[in-house]
VEXDREN-2710 file (C-alpha; in Angstrom, 1 decimal):
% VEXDREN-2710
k/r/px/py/pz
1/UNK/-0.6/-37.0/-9.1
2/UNK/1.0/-34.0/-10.3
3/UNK/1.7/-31.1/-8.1
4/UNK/-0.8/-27.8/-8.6
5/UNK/1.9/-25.3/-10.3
6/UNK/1.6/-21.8/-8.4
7/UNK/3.1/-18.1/-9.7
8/UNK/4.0/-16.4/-6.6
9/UNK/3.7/-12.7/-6.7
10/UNK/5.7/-10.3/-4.3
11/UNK/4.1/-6.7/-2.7
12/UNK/2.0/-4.5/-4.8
13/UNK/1.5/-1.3/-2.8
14/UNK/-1.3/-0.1/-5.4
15/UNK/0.3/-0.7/-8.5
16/UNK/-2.5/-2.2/-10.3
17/UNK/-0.8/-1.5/-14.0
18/UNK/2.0/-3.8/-12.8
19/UNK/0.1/-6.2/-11.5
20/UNK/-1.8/-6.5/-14.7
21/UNK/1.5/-6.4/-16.7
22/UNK/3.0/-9.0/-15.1
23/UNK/0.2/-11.2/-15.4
24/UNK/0.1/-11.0/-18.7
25/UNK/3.5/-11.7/-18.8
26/UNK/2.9/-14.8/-17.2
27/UNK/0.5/-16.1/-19.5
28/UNK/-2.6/-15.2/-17.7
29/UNK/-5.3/-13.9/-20.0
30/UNK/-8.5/-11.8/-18.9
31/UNK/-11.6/-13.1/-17.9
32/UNK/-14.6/-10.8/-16.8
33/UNK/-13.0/-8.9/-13.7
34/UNK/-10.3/-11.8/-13.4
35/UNK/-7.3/-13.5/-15.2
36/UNK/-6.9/-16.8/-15.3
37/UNK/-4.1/-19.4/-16.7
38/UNK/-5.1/-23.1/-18.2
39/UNK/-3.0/-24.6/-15.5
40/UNK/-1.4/-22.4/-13.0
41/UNK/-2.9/-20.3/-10.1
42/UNK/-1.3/-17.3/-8.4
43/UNK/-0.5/-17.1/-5.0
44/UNK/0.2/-13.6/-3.7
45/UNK/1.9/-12.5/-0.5
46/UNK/-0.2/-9.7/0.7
47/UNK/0.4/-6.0/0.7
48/UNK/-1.4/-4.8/-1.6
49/UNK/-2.2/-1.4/-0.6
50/UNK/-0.7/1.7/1.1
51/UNK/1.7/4.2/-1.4
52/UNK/0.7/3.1/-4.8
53/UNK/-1.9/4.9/-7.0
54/UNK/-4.3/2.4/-7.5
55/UNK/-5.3/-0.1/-4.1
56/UNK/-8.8/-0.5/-5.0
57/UNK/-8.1/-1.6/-8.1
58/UNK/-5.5/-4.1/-7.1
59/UNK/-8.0/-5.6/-4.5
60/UNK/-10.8/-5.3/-6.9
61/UNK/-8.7/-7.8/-9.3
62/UNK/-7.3/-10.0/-6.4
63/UNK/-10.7/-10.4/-4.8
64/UNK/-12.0/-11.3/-8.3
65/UNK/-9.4/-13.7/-8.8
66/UNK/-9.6/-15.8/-5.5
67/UNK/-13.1/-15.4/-5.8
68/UNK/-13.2/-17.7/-9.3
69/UNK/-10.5/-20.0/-8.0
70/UNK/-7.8/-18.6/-9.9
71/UNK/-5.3/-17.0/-6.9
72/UNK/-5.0/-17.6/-3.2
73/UNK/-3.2/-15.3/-0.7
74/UNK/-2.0/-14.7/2.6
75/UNK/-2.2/-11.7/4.8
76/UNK/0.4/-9.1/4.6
77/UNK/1.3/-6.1/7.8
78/UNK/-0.3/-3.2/5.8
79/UNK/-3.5/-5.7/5.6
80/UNK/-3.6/-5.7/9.4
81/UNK/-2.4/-2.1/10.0
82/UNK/-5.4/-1.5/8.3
83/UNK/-7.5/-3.4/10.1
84/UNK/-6.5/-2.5/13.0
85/UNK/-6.6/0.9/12.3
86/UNK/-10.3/-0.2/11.3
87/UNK/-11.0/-1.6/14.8
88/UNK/-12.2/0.2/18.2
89/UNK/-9.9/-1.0/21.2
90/UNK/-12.0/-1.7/24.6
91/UNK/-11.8/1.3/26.5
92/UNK/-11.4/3.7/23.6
93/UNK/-9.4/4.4/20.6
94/UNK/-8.3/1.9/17.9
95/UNK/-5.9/-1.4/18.4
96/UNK/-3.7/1.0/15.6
97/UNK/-3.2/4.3/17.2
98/UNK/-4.9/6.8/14.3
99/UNK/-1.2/9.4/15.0
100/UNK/-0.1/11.1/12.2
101/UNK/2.6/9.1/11.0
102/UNK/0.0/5.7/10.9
103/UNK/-2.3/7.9/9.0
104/UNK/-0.1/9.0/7.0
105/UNK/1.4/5.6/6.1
106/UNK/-2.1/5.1/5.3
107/UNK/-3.6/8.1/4.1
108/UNK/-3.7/6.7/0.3
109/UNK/-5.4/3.5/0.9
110/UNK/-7.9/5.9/2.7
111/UNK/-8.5/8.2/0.0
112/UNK/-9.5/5.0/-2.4
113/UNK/-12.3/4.7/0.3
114/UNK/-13.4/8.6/0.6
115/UNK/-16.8/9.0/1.2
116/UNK/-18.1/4.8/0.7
117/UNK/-17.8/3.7/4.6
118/UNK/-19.5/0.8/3.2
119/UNK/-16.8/-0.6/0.7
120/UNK/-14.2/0.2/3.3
121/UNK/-15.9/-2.0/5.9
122/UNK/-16.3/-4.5/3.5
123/UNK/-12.7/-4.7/2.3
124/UNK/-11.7/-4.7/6.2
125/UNK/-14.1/-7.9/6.7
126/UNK/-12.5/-9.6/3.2
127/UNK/-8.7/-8.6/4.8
128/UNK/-9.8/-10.6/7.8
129/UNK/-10.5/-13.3/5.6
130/UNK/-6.7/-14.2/4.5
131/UNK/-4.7/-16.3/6.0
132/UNK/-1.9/-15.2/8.1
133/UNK/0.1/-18.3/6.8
134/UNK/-0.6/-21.3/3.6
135/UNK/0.9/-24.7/4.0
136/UNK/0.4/-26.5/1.1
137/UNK/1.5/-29.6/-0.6
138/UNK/5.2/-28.9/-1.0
139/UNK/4.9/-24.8/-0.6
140/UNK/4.9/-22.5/2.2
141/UNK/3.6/-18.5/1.9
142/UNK/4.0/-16.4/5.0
143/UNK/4.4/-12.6/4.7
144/UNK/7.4/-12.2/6.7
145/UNK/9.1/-15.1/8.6
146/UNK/8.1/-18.6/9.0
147/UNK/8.6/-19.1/12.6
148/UNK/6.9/-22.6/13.7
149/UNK/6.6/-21.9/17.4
150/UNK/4.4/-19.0/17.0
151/UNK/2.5/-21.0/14.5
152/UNK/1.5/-23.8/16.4
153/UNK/0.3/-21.2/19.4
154/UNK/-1.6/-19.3/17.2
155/UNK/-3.6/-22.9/16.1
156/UNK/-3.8/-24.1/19.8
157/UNK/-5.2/-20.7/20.5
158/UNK/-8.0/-20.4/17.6
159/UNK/-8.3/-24.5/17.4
160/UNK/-6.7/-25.4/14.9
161/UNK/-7.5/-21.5/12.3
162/UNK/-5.1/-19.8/10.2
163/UNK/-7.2/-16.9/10.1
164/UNK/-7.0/-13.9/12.3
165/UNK/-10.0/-14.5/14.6
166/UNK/-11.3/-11.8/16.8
167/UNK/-10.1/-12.9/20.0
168/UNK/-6.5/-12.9/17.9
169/UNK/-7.0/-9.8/16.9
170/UNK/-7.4/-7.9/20.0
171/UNK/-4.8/-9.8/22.0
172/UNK/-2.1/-8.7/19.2
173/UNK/-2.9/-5.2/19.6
174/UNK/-1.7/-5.5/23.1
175/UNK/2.1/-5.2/23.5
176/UNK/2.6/-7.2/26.5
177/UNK/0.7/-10.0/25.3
178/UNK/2.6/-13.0/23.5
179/UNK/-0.1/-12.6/20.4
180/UNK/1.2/-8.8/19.5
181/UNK/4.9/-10.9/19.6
182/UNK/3.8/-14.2/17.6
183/UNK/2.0/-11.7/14.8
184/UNK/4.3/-9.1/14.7
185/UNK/7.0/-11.8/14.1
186/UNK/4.7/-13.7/11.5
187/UNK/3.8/-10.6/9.3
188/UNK/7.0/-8.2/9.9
189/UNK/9.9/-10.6/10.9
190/UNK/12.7/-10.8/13.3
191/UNK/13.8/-7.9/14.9
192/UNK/16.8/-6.6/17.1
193/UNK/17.6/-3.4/19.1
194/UNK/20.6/-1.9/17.6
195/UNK/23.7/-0.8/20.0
196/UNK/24.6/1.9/21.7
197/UNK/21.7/3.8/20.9
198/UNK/22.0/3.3/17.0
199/UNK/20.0/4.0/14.6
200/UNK/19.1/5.2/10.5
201/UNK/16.4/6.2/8.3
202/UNK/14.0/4.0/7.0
203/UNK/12.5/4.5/3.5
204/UNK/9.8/6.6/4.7
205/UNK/12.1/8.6/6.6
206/UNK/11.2/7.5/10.2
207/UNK/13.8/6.9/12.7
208/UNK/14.5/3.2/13.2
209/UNK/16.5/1.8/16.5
210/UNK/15.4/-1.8/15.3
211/UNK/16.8/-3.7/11.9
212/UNK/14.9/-6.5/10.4
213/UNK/17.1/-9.6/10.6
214/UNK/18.3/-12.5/8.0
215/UNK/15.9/-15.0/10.5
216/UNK/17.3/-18.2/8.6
217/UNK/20.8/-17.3/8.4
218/UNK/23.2/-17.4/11.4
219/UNK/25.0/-13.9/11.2
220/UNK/28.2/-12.1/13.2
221/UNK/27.5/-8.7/13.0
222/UNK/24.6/-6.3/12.9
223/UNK/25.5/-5.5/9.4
224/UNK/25.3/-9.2/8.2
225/UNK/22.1/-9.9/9.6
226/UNK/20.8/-7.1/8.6
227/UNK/17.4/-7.6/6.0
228/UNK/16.3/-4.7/4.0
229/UNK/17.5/-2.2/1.1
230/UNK/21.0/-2.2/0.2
231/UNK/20.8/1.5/0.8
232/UNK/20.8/1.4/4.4
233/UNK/23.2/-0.9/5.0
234/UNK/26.1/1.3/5.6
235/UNK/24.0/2.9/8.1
236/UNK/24.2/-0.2/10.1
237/UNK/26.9/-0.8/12.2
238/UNK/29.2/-3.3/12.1
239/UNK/29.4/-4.6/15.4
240/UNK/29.3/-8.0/17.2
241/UNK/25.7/-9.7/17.6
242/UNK/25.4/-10.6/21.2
243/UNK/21.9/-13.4/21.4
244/UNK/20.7/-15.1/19.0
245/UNK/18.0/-14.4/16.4
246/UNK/17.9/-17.5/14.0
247/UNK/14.6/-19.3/13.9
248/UNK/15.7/-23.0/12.7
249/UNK/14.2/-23.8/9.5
250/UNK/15.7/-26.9/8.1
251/UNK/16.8/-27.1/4.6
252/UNK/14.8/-30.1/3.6
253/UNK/11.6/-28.0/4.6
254/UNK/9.6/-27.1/2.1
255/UNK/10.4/-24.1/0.1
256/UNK/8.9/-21.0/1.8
257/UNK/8.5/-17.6/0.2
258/UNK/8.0/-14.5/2.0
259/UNK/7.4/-10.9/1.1
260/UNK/8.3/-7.6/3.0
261/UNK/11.7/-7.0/3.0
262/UNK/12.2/-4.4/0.3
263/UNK/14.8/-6.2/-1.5
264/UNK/16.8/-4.7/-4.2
265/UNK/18.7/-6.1/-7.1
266/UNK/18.3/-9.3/-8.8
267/UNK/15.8/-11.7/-7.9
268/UNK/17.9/-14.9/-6.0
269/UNK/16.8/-17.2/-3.6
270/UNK/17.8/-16.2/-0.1
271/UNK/18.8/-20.2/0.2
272/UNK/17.7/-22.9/-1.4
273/UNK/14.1/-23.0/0.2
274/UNK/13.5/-20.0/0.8
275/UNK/12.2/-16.9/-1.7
276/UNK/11.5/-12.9/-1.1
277/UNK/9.5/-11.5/-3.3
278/UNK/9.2/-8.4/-2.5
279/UNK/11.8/-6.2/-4.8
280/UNK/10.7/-2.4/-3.9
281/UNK/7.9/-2.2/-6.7
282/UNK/6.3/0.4/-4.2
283/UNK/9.7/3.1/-5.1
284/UNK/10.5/4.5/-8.0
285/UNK/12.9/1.7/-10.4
286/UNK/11.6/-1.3/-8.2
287/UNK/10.0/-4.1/-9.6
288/UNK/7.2/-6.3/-9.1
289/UNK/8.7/-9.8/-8.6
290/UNK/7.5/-13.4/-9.5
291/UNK/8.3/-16.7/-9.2
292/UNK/7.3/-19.9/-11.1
293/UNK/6.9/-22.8/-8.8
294/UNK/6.4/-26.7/-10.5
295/UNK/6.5/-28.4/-7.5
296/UNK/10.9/-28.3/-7.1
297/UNK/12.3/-28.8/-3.6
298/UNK/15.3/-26.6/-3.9
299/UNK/14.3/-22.9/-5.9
300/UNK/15.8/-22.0/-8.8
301/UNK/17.3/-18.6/-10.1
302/UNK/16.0/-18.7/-13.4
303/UNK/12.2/-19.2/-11.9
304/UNK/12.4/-15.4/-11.3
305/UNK/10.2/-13.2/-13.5
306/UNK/10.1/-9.6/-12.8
307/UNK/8.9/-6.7/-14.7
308/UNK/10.6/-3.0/-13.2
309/UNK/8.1/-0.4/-11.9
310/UNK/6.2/1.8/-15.0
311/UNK/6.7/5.4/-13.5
END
């Protein structure tokens, strides 16, 4: 029986003319609200709002798609920043603290929602209804870092669900709980302190003392391991790694592709099972990012397809 064949698609932030660019480009062709290929689906890796111009659009066509079988998706960190934002803590407040930089990280998804508390509730309940992980036959989709051990505690603790189930959902909130640590590392990766007090700039200009880290890779320096724009790598210092931050992940696993990262560049695999797709189509000259998946155990370069950023 042949394998289904899958077009991943990296972060969207709201750029809904993309989207539908690339798409096209793919071979999909409209239908109704949806597009749809003869014999491929889509599989995207979630982020698809915050900074772009048009989220609701974007959701409006993914929802439409997964709705008529076309796409599936997994949950992306600005899905549940939102939805925790959404959600009332016990006690008070939100399990997303509404402070002026969260809002405004979020401010433009919220804007596509002024004034219809209804359709912003309802896209909250759909969020909760991706995945936070997909293991298929022969392909793996997580948003950030496939890291089995807080899989498997995340099934023991919702029998055997993928999903992000209430209980989940307000443990996670919780920083001193080992849900916040097992989601946090699911949907935003592996993270280390830098030394000394260190410290740069992200892209939104916020001050960062932790770097996002190369999870598969076993690295020397902070600099190596390092995961994130080019840019900032200078920024890092270049100093010994003391600990260990590898997750093991075999390289006769399935391939596993991730988003998140903010790559720049040309599309590559990271190694041979394992894909980012996320190439910065949220900043000006980034691309949205696909790749074309027939069912191969070791990813190929020239599966790629990206189409740069409109604007």
């Amino acid at each position: 029986m042949t394998k289904q064949a899958y077009d991943l698609i990296g972060d969207i932030h709201g750029q809904a003319a993309e989207l539908e660019a690339l798409l096209e480009k793919l071979g999909y062709r409209r239908a109704a609200n949806s597009y749809r290929h003869e014999n491929r689906k889509v599989i995207f890796v979630g982020d698809f709002v915050d900074r772009g111009p048009h989220q609701r659009r974007v959701i409006d066509l993914v929802r439409s798609m997964i709705k008529s079988g076309d796409a599936l998706a997994v949950m992306g960190n600005h899905e549940y920043n939102a939805i925790a934002y959404h959600t009332t803590r016990a006690g008070g407040g939100f399990l997303r603290e509404r402070s002026t930089k969260n809002t405004n990280q979020h401010q433009a998804f919220l804007e596509e929602y002024e004034g219809d508390p209804s359709a912003w509730a309802d896209v909250i309940d759909w969020f909760k209804s991706l995945p936070l992980w997909l293991d298929l036959e022969g392909i793996r989709i997580i948003h950030a870092c496939w890291e089995k051990a807080s899989i498997d505690r995340v099934l023991e603790f919702q029998n055997g669900s993928n999903l992000l189930g209430e209980k989940l959902l307000h443990a996670s909130g919780d920083p001193t709980t080992w849900q916040y640590k097992a989601v946090d590392t699911l949907l935003k990766g592996k993270e280390i302190r830098l030394p000394n007090g260190g410290y740069f700039h992200d892209k939104d200009g916020n001050k960062r003392n932790y770097i996002r880290v190369r999870w598969w890779d076993k690295a020397n320096t902070y600099r190596e391991t390092y995961m994130g724009p080019e840019s900032a790598r200078a920024h890092i210092p270049d100093d010994p790694i003391f600990g260990d931050q590898m997750i093991e992940y075999g390289h006769t696993e399935k391939p596993v592709f991730l988003g998140h990262y903010w790559l720049e560049g040309v599309p590559e695999p990271l190694a041979a099972n394992i894909a980012c797709l996320d190439y910065s189509v949220a900043k000006f000259g980034g691309k949205l990012v696909a790749y074309r998946w027939d069912g191969e155990a070791i990813l190929n370069a020239a599966k790629f397809v990206s189409l740069k950023r409109k604007d």
